[in-house]
Backbone bond lengths (Angstrom), bond angles and torsions (degrees), N, CA, C in turn:
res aa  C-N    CA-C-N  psi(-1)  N-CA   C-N-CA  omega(-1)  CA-C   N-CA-C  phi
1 X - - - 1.462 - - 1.522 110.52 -
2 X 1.394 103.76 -51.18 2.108 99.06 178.87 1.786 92.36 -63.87
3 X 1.170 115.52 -57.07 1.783 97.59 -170.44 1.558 106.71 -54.74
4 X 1.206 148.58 19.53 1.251 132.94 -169.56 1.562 80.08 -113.18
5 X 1.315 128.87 -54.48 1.347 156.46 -142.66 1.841 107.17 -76.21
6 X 1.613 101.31 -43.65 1.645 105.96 166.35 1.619 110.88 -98.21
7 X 1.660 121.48 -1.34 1.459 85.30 143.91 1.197 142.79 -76.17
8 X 1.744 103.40 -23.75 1.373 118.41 -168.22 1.154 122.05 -75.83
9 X 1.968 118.00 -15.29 1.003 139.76 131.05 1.235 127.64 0.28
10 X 1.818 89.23 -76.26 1.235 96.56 -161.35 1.534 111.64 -102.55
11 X 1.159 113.45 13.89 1.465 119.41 -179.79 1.772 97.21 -89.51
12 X 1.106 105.02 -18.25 1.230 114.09 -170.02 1.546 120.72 -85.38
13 X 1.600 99.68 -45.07 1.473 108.76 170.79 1.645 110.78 -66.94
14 X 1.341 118.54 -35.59 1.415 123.18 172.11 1.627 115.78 -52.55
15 X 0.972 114.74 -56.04 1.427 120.84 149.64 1.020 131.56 -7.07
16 X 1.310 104.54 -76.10 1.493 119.13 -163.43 1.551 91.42 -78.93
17 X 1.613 140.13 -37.01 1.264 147.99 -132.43 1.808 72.63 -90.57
18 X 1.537 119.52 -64.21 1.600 123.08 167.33 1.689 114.73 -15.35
19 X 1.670 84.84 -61.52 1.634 93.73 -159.87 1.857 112.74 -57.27
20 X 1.505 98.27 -26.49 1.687 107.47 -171.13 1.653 106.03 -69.52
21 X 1.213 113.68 -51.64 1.080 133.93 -171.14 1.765 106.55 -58.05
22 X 1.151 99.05 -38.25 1.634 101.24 -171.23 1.317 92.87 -96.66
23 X 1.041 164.59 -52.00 1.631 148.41 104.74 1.995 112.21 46.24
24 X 1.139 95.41 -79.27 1.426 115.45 -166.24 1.641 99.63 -83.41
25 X 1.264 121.65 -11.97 1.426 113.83 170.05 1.301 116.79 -83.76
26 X 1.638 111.88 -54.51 1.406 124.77 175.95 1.772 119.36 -57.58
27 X 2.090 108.71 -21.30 1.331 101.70 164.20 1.680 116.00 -72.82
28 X 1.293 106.63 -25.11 2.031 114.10 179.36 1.770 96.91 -68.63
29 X 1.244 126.14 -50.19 1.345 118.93 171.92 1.252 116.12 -47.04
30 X 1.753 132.26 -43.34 1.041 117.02 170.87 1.619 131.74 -74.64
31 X 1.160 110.19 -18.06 1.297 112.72 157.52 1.307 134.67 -51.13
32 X 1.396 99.44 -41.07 1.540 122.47 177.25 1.650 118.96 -56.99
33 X 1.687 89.78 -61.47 1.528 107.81 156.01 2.003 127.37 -33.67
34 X 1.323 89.93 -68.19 1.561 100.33 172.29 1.692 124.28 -38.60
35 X 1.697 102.45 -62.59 1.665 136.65 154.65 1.524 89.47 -12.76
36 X 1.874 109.33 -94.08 1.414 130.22 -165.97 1.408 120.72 -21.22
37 X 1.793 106.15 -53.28 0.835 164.16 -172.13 1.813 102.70 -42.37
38 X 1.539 98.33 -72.48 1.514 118.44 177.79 1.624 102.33 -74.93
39 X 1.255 120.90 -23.42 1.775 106.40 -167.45 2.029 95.98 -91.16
40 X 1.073 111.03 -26.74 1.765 110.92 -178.70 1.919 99.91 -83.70
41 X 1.172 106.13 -23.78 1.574 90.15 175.08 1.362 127.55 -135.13
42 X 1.688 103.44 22.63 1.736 120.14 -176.41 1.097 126.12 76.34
43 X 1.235 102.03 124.17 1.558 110.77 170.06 1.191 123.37 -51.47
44 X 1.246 137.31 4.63 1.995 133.48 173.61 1.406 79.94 -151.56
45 X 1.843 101.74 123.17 1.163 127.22 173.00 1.696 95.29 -101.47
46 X 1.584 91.30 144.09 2.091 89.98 -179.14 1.879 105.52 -72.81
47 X 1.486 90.62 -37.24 1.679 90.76 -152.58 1.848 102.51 -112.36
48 X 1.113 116.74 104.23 1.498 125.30 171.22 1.319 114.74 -30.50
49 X 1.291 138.03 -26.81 1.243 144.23 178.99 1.409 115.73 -97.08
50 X 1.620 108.00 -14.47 1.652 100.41 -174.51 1.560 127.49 -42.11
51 X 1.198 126.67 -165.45 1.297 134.04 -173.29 1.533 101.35 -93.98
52 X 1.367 108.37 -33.66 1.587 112.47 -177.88 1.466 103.89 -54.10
53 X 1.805 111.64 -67.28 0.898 106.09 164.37 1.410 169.76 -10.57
54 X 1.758 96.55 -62.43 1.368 127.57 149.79 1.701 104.02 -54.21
55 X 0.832 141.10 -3.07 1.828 133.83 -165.45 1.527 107.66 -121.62
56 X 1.292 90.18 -33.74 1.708 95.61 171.66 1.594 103.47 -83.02
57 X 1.143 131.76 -61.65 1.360 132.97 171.92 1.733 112.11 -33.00
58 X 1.492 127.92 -48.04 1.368 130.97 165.84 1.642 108.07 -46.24
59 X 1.468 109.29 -53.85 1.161 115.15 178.36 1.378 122.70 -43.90
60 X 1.863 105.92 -59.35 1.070 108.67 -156.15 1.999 98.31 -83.59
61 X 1.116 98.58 -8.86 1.779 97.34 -179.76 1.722 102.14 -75.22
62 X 1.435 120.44 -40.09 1.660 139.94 -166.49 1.564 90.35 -56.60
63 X 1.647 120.37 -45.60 2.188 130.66 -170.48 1.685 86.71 -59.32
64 X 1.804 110.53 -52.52 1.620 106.97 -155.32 1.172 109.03 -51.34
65 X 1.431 111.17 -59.26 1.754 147.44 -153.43 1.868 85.54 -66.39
66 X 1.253 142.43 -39.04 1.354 139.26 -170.35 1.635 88.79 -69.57
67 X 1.457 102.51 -67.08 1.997 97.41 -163.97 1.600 96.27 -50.69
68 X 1.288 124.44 -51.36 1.733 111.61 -155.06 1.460 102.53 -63.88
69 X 1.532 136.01 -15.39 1.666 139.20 -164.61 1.802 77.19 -99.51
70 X 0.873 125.22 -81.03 1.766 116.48 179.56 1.317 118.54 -17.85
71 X 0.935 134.64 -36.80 1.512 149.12 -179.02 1.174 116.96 -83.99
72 X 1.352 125.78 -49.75 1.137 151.15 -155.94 1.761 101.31 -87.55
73 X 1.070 94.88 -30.69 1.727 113.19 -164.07 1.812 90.93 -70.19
74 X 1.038 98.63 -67.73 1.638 103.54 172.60 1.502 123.09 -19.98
75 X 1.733 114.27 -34.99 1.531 110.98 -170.51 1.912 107.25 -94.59
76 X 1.163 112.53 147.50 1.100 101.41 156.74 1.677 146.02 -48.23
77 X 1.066 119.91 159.67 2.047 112.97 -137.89 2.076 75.32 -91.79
78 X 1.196 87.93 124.06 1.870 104.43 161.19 1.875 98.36 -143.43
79 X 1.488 87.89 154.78 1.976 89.06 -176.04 1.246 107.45 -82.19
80 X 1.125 110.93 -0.36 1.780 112.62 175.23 1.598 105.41 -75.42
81 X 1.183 128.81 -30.65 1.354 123.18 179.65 1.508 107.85 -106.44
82 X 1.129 130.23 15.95 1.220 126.03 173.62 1.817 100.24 -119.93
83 X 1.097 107.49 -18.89 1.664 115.58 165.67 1.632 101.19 -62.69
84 X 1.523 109.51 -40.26 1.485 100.81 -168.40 1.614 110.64 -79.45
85 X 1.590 115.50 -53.16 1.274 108.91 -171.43 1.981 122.93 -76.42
86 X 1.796 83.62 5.38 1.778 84.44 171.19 1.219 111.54 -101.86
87 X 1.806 117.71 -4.14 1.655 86.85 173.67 1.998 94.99 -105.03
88 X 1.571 113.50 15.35 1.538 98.84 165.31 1.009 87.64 -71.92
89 X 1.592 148.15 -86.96 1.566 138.92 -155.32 1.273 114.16 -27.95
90 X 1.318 103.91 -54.03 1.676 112.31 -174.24 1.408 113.02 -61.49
91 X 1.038 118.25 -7.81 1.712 136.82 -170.30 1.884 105.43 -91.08
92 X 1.550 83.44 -57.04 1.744 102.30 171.48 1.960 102.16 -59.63
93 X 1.179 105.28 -38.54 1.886 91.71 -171.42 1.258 118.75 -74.68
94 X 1.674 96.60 -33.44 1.711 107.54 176.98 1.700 103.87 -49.73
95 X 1.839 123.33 -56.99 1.328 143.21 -153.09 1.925 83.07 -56.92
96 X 1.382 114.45 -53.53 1.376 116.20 -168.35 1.329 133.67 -72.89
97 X 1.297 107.08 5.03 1.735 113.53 -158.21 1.702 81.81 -129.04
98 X 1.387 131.67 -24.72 1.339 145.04 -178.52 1.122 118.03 -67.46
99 X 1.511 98.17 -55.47 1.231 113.11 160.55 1.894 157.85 -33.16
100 X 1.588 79.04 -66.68 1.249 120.84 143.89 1.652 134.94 -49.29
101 X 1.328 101.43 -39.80 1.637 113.11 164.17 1.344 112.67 -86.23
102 X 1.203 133.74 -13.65 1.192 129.37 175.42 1.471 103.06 -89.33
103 X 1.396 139.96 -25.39 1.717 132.25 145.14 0.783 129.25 -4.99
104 X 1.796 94.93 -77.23 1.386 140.49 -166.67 1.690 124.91 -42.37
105 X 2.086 82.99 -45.47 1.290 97.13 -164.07 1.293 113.14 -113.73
106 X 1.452 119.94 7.39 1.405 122.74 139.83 1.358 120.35 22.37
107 X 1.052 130.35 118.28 2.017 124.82 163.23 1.183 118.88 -67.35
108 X 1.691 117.85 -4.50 1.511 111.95 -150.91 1.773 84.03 -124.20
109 X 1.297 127.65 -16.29 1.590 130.83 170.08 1.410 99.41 -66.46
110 X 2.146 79.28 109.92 1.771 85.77 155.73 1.454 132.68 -67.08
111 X 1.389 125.56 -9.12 1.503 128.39 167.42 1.379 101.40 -73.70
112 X 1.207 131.89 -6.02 1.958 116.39 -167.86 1.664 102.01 -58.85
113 X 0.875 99.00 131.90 1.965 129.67 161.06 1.653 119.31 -165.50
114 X 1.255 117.18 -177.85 1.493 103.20 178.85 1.496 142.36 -60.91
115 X 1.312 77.30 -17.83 1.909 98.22 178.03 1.470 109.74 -91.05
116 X 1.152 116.73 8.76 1.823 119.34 176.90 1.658 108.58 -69.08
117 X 1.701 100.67 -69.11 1.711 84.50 160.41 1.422 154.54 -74.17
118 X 1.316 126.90 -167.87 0.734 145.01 175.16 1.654 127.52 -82.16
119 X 1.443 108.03 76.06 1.720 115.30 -167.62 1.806 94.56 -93.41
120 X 1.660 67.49 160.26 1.868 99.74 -172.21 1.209 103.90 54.99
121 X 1.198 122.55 71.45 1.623 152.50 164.42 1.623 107.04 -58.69
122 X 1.560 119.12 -43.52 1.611 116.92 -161.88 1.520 73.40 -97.56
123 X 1.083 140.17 -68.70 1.658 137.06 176.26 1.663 100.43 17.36
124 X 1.705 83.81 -93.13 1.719 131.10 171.69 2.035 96.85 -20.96
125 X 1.235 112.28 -67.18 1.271 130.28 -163.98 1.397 100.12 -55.86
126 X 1.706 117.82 -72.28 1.046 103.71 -179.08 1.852 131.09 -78.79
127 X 0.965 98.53 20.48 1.715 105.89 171.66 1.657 98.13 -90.19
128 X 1.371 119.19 -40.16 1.250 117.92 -168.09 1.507 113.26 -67.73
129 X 1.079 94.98 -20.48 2.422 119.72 -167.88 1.346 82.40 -58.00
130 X 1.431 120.22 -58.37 1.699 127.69 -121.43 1.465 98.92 -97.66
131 X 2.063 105.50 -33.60 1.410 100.30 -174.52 1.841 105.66 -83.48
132 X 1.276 98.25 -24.29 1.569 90.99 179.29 1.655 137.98 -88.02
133 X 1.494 105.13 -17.05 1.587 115.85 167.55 1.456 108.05 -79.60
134 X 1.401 97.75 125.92 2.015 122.86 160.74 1.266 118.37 -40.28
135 X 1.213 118.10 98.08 1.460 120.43 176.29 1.389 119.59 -79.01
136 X 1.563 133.42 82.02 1.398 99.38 -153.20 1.863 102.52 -111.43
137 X 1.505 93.01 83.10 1.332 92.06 177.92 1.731 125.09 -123.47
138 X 1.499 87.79 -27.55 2.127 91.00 162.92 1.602 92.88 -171.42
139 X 0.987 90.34 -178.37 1.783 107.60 -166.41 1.447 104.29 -70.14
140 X 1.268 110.63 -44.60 1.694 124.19 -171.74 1.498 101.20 -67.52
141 X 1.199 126.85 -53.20 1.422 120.08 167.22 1.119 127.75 -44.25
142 X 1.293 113.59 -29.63 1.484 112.21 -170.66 1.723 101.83 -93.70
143 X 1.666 109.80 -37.99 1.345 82.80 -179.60 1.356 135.81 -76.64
144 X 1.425 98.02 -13.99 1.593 110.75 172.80 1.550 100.67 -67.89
145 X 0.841 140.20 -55.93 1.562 134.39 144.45 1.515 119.28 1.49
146 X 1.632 105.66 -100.27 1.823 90.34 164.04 1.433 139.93 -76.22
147 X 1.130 95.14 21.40 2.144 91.15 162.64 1.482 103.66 -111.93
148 X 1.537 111.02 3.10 1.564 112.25 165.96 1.608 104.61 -92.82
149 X 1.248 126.88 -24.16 1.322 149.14 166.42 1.387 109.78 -46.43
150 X 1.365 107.98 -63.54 1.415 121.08 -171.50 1.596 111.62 -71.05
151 X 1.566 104.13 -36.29 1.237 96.06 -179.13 1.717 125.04 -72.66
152 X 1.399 98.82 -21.88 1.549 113.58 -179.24 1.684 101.76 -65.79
153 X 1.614 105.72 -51.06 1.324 103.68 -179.38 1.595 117.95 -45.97
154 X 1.665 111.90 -41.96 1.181 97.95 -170.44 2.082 118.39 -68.78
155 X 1.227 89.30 -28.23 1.387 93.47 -175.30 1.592 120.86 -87.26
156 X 1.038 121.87 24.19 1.319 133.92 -164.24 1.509 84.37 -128.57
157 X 1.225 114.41 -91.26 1.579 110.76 155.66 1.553 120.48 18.96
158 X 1.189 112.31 -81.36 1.573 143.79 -158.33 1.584 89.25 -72.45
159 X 1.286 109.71 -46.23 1.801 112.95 174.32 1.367 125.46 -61.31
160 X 0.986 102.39 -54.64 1.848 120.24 -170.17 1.691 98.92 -78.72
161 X 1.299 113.65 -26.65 1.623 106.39 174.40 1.651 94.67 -63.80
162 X 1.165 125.98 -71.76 1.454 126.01 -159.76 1.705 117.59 -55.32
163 X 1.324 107.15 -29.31 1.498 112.18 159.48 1.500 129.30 -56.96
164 X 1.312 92.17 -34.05 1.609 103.91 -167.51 2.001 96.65 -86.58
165 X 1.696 112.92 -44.85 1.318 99.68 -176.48 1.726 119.57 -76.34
166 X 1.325 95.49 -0.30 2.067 101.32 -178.86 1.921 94.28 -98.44
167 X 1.400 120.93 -13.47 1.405 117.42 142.23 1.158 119.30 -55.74
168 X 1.334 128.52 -68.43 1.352 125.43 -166.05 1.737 116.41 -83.05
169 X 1.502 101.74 -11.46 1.644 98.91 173.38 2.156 95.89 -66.57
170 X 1.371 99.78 -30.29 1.424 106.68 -172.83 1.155 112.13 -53.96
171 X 1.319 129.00 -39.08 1.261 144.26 178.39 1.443 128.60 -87.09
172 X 1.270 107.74 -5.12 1.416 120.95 151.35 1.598 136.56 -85.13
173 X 1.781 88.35 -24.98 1.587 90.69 168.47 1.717 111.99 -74.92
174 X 1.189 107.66 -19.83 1.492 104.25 -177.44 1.721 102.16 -81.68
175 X 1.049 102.89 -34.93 2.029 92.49 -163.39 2.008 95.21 -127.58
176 X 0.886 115.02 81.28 1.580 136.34 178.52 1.459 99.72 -34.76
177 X 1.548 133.21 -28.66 1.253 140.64 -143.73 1.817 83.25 -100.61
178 X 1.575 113.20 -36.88 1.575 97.52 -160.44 1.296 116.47 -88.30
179 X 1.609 125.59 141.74 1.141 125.75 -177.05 1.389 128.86 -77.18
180 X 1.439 135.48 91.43 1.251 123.36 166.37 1.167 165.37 -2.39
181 X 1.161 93.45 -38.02 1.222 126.28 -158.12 1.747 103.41 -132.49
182 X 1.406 109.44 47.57 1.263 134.75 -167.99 1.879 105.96 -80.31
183 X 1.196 84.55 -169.43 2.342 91.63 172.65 1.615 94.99 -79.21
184 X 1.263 112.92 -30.63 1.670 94.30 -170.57 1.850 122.47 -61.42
185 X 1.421 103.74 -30.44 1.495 111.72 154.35 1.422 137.39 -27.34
186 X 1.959 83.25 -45.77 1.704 84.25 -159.89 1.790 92.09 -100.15
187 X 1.164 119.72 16.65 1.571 107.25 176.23 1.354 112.62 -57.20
188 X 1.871 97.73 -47.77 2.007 83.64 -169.77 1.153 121.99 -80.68
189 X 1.398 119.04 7.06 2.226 135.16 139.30 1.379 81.07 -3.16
190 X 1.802 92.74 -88.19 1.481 117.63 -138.93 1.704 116.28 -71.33
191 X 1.478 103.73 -34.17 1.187 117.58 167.51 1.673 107.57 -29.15
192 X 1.627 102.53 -94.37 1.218 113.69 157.82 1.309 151.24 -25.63
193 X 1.655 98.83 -25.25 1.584 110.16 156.61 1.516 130.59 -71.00
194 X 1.636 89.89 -35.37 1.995 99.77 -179.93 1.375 106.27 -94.62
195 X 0.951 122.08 -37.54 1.911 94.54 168.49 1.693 111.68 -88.56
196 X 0.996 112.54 9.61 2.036 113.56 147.95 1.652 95.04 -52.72
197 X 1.297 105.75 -76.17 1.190 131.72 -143.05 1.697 100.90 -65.21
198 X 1.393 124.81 -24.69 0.911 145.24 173.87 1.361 118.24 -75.54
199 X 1.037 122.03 -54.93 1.740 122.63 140.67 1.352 138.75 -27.69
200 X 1.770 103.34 -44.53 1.551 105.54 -167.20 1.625 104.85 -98.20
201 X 2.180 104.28 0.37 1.661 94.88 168.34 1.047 92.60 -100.79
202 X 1.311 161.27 8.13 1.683 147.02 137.06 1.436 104.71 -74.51
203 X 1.284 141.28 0.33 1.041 127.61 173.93 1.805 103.74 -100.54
204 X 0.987 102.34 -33.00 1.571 114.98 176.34 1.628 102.93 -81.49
205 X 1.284 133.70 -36.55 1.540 123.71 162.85 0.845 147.46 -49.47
206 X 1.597 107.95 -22.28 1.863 134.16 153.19 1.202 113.61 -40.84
207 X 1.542 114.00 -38.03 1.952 111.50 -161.80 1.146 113.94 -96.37
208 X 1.664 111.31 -14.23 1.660 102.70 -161.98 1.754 95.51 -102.72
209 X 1.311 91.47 149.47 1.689 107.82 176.38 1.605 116.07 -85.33
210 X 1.514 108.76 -36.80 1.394 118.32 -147.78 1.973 84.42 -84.23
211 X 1.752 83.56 142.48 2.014 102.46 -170.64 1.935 96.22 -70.15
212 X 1.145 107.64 -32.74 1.253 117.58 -138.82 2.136 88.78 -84.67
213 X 1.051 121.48 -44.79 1.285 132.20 159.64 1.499 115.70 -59.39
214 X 1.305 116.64 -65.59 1.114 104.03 -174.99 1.685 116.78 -57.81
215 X 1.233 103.01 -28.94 1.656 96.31 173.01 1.434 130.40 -50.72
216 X 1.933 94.01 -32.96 1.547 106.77 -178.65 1.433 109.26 -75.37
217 X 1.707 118.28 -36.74 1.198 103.18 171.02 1.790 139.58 -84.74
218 X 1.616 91.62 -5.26 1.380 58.62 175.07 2.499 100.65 -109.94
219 X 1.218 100.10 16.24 1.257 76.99 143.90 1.228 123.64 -98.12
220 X 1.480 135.25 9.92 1.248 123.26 166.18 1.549 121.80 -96.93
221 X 1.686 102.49 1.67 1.843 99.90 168.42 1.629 98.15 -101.81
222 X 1.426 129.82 11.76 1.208 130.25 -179.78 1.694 110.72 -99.00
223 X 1.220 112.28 -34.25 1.154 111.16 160.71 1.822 118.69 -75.87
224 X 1.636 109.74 -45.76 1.717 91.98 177.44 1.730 100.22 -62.35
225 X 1.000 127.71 7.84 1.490 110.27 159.80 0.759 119.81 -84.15
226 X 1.768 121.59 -30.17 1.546 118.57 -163.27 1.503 109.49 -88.55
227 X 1.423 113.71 -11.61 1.699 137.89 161.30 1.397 111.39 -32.27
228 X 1.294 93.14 -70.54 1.785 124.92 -155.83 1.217 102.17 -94.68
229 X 1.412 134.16 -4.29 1.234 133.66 160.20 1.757 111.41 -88.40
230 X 1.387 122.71 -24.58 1.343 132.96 -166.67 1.402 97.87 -100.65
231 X 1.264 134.33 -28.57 1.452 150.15 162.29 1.811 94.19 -55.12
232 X 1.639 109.91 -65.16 1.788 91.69 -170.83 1.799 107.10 -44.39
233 X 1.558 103.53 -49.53 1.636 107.96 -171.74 1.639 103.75 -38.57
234 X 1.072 105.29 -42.33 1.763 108.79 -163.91 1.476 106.78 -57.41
235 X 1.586 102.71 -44.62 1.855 116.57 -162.36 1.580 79.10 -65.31
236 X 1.332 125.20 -66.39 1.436 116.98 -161.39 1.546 109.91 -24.61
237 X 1.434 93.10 -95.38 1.557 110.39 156.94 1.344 127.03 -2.80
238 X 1.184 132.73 -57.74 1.704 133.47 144.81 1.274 91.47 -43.88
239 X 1.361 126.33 -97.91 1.837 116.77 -139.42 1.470 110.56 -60.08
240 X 1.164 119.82 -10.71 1.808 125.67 179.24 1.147 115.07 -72.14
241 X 1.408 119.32 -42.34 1.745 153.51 -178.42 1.710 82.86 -72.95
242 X 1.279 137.09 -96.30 1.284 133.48 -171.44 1.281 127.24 -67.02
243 X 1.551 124.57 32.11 1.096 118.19 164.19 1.689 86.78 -125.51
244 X 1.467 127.43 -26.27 1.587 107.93 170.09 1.396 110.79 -79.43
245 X 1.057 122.62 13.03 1.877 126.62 178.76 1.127 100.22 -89.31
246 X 1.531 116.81 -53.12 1.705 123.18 -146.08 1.415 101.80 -122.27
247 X 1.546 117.91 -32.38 1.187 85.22 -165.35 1.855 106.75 -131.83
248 X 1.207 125.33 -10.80 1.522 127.72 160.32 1.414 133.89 -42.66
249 X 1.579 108.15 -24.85 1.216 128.34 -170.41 1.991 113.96 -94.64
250 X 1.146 76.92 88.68 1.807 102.16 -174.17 1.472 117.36 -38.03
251 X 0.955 106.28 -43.67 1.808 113.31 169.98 1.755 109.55 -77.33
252 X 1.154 106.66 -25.56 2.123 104.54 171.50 1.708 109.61 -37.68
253 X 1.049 88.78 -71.22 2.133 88.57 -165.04 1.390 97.33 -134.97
254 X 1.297 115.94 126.25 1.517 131.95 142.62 1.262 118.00 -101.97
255 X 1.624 84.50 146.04 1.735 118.57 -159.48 2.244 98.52 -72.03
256 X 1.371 91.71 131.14 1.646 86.90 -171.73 1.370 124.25 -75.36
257 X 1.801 113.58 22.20 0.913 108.91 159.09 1.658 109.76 -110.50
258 X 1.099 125.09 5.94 1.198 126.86 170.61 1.820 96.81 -87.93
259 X 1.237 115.89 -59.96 1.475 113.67 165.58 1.914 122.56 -21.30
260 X 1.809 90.71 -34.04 1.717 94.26 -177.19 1.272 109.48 -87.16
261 X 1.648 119.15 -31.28 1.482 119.33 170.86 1.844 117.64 -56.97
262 X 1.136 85.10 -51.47 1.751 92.50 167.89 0.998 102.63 -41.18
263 X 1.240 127.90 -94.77 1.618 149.34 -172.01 1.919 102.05 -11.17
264 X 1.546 87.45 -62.10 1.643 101.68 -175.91 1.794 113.94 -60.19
265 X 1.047 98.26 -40.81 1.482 114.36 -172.31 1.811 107.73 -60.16
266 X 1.626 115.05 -40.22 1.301 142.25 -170.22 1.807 90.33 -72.41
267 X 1.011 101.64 -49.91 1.640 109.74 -155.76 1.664 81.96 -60.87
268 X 1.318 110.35 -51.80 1.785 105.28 -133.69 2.102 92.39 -79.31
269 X 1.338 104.33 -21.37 1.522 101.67 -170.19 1.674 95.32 -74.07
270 X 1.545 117.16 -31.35 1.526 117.80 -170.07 1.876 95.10 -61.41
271 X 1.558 105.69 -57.93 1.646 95.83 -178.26 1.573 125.46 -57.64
272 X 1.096 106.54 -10.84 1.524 114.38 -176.16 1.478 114.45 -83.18
């Protein structure tokens, strides 16, 4: 019984010794990120609110949000602390989906109409609450949990692809030369592939008994999270980069009914 008791120990301290390490790597990734970040869009941003901004701020909240789950990880599981660090995430998804709609919906995007953004935002928000806080109350809860997970993923997915390609169809009407139908498309592929996969090893972590496995799996659905979470950073990063290329720049393309006001405006000062 004590030898059962100091492996589990120590399967446990290994763990956590895992968990730090993969912790303290994924905060050097965000640094890296941030770095990238400042050299593709300059080190002195004009406007405190820009989009750049907003991306570094995700970033630099994604370094915080790692130390406070590191810390946090340490205490034993009560829903009072998993109430807290799921609506920081949920805080972080809101910043990203916000974000992102503010791209979208640009004045200067030739795709703008109503379907450009991103509706049912608190929707969005609270689906994310429900799929991402630890339920730790029986097995059945939880799995009904992630196959509600999975299913959100897929349909969110299926959404945010079509937003993102009526962006870049946008950006083709302006520059005829650029291809649409670029790598930035196929990010939420992959997106969508690693938190699948991330799902079906918490869905597969329910069955197994043995400490020594389950340890491996679920730090290995903790990293395809931390994948597919560093993958969204990337998609950002593309559409941030190609919407200050193509489409931020106010003098690039006017809309041809502003072209007709001109026109009219020209005419009426000539008769005057």
């Amino acid at each position: 019984m004590n030898v059962d008791l100091s492996i589990e120990e120590e399967i446990a301290q290994s763990h956590d010794q895992a968990d730090i390490l993969i912790s303290l790597f994924f905060a050097t990734v965000d640094i890296i990120v941030y770095v990238t970040i400042l050299i593709l869009f300059g080190w002195e941003f004009k406007d405190m609110f820009s989009h750049e901004q907003k991306l570094c701020f995700i970033i630099m909240f994604d370094a915080i949000l790692r130390l406070i789950n590191l810390y946090t990880n340490s205490f034993v599981y009560s829903l009072s602390k998993e109430l807290i660090t799921t609506s920081l995430s949920t805080f972080q998804f809101f910043l990203i989906i916000n974000s992102l709609n503010q791209v979208f919906t640009y004045k200067n995007n030739p795709n703008l109409s109503q379907n450009s953004g991103i509706s049912n935002q608190i929707l969005c928000i609270i689906i994310f609450f429900f799929s991402a806080i630890i339920l730790n109350f029986s097995k059945i809860v939880s799995l009904l949990q992630y196959i509600f997970a999975i299913i959100a993923i897929f349909v969110f997915w299926y959404y945010i692809k079509n937003k993102i390609q009526m962006f870049l169809d946008g950006i083709g009407k302006k520059n005829p030369t650029f291809n649409s139908h670029n790598f930035t498309i196929k990010l939420p592929y992959f997106i969508l592939l690693y938190y699948f996969i991330h799902y079906i090893l918490k869905i597969s972590s329910l069955f197994i008994k043995d400490l020594l496995y389950l340890s491996y799996i679920q730090m290995g659905y903790d990293i395809f999270k931390e994948v597919a979470k560093y993958l969204v950073f990337g998609l950002m990063i593309c559409i941030y980069y190609l919407f200050s290329k193509y489409i931020s720049e106010d003098d690039y393309y006017v809309f041809p009914s502003e072209v007709n006001n001109r026109n009219n405006d020209e005419i009426i000062s000539i008769k005057s």
